[in-house]
C-alpha positions as CSV (number, residue, x, y, z in Angstrom):
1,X,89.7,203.6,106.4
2,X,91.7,201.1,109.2
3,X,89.7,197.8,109.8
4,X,88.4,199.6,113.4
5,X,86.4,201.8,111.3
6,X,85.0,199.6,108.7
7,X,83.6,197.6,112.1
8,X,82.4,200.9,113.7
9,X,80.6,201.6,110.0
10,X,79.3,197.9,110.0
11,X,77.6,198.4,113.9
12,X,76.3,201.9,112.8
13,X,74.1,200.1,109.9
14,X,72.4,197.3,111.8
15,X,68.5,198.1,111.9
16,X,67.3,196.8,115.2
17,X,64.0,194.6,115.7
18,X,61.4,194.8,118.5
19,X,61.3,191.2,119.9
20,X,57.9,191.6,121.7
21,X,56.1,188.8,122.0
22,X,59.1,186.5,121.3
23,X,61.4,184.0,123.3
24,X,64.4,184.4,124.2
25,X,66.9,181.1,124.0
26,X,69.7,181.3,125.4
27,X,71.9,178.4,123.9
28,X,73.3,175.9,127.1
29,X,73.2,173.1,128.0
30,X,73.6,173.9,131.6
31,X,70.9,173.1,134.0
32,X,72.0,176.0,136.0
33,X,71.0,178.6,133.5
34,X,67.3,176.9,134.0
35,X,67.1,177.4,137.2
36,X,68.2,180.6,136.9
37,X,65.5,181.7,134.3
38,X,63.0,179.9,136.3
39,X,63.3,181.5,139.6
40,X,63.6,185.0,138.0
41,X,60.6,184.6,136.3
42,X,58.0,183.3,139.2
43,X,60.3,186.6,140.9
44,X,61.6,184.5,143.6
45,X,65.3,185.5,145.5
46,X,67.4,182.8,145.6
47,X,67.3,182.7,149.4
48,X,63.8,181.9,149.1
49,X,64.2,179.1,146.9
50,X,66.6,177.5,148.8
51,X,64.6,177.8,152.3
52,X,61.8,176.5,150.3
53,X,63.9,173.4,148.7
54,X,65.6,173.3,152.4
55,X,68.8,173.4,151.3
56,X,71.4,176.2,152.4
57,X,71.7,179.0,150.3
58,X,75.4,178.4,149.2
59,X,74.3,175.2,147.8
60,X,71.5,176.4,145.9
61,X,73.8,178.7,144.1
62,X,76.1,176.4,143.4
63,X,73.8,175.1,141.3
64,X,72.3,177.7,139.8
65,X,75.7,179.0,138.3
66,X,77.0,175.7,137.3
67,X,79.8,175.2,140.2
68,X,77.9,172.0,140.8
69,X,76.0,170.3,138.4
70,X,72.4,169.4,139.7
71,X,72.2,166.4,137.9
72,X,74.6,164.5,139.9
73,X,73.5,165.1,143.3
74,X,71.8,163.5,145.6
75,X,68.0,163.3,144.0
76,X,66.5,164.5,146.8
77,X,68.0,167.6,146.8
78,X,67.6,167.9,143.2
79,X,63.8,166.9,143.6
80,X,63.2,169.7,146.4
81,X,65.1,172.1,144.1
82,X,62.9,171.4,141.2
83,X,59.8,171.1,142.8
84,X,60.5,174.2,145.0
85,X,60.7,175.9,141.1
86,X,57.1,174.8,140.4
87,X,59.1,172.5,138.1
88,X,57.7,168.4,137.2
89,X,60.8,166.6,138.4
90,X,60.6,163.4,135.5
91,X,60.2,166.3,132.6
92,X,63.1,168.5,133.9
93,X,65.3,165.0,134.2
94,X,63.8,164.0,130.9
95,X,65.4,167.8,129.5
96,X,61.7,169.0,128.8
97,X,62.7,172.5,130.3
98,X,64.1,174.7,128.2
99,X,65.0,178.4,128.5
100,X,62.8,180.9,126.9
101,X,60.3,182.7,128.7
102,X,58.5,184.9,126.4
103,X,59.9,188.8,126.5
104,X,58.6,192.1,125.3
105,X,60.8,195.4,124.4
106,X,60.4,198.5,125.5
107,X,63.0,202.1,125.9
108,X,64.9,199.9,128.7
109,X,65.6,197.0,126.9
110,X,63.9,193.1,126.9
111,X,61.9,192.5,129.2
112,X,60.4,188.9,130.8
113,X,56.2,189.3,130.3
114,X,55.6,187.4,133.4
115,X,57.1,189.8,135.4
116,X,57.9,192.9,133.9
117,X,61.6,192.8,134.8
118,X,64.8,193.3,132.6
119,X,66.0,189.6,131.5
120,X,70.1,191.0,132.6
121,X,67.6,192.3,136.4
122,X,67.8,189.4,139.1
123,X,65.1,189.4,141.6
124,X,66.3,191.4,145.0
């Protein structure tokens, strides 16, 4: 048995839970990945969040995949970026935000409660 197959034997044995009703944490400490999680759950595009933060939509996603860290611009932007989330601006400064929205499992995979959408679906 070559080392391929003892891993192939391994994978073949793990029993696999239903996660309904748990959260998901995805372990970052990236702001980005927040907003991310955020905006997918209230099922908002991210053209939508930036008309409502007012910011262009290039710069919304630079902050949303980490290319620029929201924490070090201008605090107005970050304020109407936060706020346009729904989000209290001191407790997502103050890290109070974390990433977990609670998911069920069903034949397609996990699944955000909130909106019924696959957690690896973004909102079209």
């Amino acid at each position: 048995m070559t080392a391929s197959d003892k891993n192939t034997d391994r994978l073949n044995t793990i029993d696999f839970e239903d996660f309904s009703g748990y959260q998901i944490c995805h372990v970052t400490e990236k702001k980005g990945s927040i907003l991310r999680e955020k905006r997918v759950t209230l099922g908002l595009t991210q053209a939508q969040v930036a008309e409502k933060a007012k910011v262009a939509l290039p710069q919304y996603q630079k902050f949303e995949t980490n290319t620029r860290n929201i924490m070090t611009c201008s605090f107005q932007i970050a304020c109407r970026i936060i706020e346009a989330l729904g989000m209290n601006i001191s407790d997502f400064y103050h890290g109070e935000y974390h990433i977990g929205e609670e998911v069920f499992c069903d034949n397609e995979g996990l699944k955000y409660v909130k909106t019924g959408k696959l957690i690896s679906e973004d909102v079209t």
